[in-house]
C-alpha positions as CSV (number, residue, x, y, z in Angstrom):
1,X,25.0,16.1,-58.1
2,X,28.3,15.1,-60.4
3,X,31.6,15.1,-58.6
4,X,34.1,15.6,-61.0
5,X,38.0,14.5,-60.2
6,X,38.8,18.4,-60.2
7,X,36.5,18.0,-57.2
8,X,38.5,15.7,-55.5
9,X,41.5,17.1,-56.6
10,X,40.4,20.1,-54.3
11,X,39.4,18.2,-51.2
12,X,42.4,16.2,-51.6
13,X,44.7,19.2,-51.6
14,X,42.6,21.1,-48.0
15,X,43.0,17.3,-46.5
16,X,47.1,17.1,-48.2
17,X,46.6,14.2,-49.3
18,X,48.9,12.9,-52.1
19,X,46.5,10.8,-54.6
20,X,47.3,9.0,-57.8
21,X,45.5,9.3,-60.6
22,X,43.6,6.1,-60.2
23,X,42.8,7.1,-56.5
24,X,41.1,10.8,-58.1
25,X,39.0,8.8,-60.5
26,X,37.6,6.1,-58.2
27,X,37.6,8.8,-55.1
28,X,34.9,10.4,-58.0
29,X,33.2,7.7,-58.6
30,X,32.5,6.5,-55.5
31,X,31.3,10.0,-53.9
32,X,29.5,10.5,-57.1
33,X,27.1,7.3,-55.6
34,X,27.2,8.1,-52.0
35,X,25.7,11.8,-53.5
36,X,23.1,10.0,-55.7
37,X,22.2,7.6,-52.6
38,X,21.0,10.7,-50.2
39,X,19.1,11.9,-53.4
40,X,17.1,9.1,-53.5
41,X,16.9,9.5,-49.1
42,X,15.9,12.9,-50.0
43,X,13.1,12.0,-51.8
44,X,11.1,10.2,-48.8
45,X,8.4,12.4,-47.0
46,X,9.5,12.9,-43.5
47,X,7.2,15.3,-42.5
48,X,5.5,13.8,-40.4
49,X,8.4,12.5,-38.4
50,X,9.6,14.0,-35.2
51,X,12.6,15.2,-35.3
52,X,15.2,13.8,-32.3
53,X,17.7,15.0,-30.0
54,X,19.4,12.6,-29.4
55,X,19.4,9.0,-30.5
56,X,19.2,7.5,-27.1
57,X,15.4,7.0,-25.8
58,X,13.8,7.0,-22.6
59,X,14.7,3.7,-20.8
60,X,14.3,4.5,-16.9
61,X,16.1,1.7,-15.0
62,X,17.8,0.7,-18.1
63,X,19.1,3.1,-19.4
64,X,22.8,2.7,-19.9
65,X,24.3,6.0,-18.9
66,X,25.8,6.6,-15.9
67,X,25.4,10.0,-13.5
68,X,26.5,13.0,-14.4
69,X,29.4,13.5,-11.2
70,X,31.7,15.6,-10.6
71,X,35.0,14.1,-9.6
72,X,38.7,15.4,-9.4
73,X,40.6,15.0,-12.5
74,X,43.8,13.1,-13.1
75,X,46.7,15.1,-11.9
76,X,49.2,16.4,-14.6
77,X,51.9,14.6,-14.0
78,X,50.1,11.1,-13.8
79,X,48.5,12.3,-17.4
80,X,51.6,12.5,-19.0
81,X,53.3,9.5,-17.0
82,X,52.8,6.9,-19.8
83,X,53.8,9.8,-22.7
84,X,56.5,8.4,-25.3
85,X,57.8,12.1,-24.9
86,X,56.3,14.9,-22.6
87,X,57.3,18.3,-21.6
88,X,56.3,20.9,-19.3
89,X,53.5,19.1,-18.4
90,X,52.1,18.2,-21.6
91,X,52.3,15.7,-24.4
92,X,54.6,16.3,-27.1
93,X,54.0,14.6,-30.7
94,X,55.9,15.0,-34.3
95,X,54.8,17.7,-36.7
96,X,52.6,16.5,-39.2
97,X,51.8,19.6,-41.3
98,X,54.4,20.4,-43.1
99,X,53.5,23.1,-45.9
């Protein structure tokens, strides 16, 4: 598959991201050989490998997860202590969308 820069130009503009023309043609480029690098992955037979869940495995005594537990959660006000700016309970940050 060919990315072209009108491509990026697209996903640049849903992410608002600001990019220069330089940035456009090697943003092309370089997702134009990530693409051609899962075609060549999509060329291996897998079908005769199971498909998994999850990538952890069954490791009894070692396994490295801890129980599942249920616990109280941090109280509100203890959550927000630390905040740079909080209000009525919750954290407040700048606006970063701006269209």
């Amino acid at each position: 598959m060919r990315i072209t820069e009108q491509d990026v130009q697209r996903v640049a503009e849903l992410a608002n991201l600001a990019l220069t023309s330089e940035e456009v043609a090697r943003m092309a480029c370089d997702l134009d050989g990530i693409l051609s690098h899962i075609d060549k992955l999509n060329e291996l037979d897998t079908a005769n490998v199971e498909p998994m869940a999850q990538v952890l495995f069954e490791a009894g005594e070692t396994a490295t997860l801890r129980e599942d537990v249920a616990r109280p959660s941090l109280p509100n006000a203890e959550a927000v202590a630390n905040a740079a700016v909080s209000g009525a309970g919750y954290f407040k940050v700048p606006r970063v969308i701006e269209r």
